[in-house]
N, C-alpha and C positions, 0 to 999 in steps of 0.2 A: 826736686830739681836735679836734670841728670848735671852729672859734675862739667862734663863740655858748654852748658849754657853759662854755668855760676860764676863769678866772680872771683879769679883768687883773690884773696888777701895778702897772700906773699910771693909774689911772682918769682918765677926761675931767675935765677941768678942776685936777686936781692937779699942783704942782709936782713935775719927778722928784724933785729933793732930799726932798722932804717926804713922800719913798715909802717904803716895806721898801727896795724894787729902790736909789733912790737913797743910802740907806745905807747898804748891803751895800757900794757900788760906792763912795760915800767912802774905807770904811775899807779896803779891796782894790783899789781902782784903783789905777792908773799903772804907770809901765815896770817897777817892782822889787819891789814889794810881794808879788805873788804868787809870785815867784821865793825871796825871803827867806821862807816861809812855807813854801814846797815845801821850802825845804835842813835849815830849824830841825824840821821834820816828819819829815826822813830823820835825823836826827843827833841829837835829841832835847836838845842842850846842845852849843853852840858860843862859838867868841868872834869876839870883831871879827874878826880877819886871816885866819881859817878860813872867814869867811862871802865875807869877801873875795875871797879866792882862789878859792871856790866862784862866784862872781859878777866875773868879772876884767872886764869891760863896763863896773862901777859904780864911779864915783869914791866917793872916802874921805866928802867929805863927802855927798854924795847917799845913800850907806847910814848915816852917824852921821844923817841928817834922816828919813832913811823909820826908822830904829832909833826913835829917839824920839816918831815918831809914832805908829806902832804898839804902844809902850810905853805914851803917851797914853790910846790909843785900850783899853787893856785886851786886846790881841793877845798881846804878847812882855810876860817879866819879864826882867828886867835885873836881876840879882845880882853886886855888887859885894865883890870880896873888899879885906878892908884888908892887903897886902902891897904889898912893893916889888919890883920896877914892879907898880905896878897888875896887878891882874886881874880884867877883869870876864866875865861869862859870858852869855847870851842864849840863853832858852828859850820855846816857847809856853805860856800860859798854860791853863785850862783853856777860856777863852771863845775865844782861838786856833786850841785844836785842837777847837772846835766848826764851824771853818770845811773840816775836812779832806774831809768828802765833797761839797763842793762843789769841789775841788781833784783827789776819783776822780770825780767827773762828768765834769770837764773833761778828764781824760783818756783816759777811756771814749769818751768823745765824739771825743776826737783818736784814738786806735786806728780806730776805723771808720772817722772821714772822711776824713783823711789823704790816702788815695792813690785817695778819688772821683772821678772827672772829674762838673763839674757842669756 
């Protein structure tokens, strides 16, 4: 698609933030977020030490901060049971798992290019 037909995303003179593009990239950006999205995607119901161990890279609190933000943000619900010890559980949402084919984009996209030389 030549670039004069396409779409921008972020038009002259607008802030990214105050884009679609820069919202999407609020609530999806940074090192983990897309990661925690990809595991709760595969697992459909997880808890804290499961996500953990699936993401052993990320300190406890950095996934309790992106947990809650994302919880925030209307991505993950967070269901807490009342037993002892605690047990809570972490799933996506249904506005969550509205982000899931931009996550087979991203991968479609990594199969092909992966092993291009550019």
């Amino acid at each position: 698609m030549h670039n004069e037909m396409k779409k921008t995303c972020v038009p002259n003179g607008i802030a990214l933030k105050d884009t679609g593009f820069g919202y999407t990239l609020s609530i999806i950006g940074g090192k983990y977020k897309m990661i925690i999205l990809y595991w709760l995607s595969e697992n459909e119901v997880m808890r804290f030490n499961e996500i953990k161990r699936n993401i052993a890279s990320i300190p406890f609190k950095t996934l309790s901060v992106m947990l809650k933000q994302m919880e925030a943000d209307g991505i993950v619900i967070r269901r807490e049971y009342p037993e002892i010890p605690p047990k809570v559980e972490y799933s996506l949402s249904e506005r969550g798992r509205s982000l899931l084919p931009i996550l087979d984009m991203m991968c479609d996209w990594g199969e092909i290019n992966h092993n291009t030389e550019v």
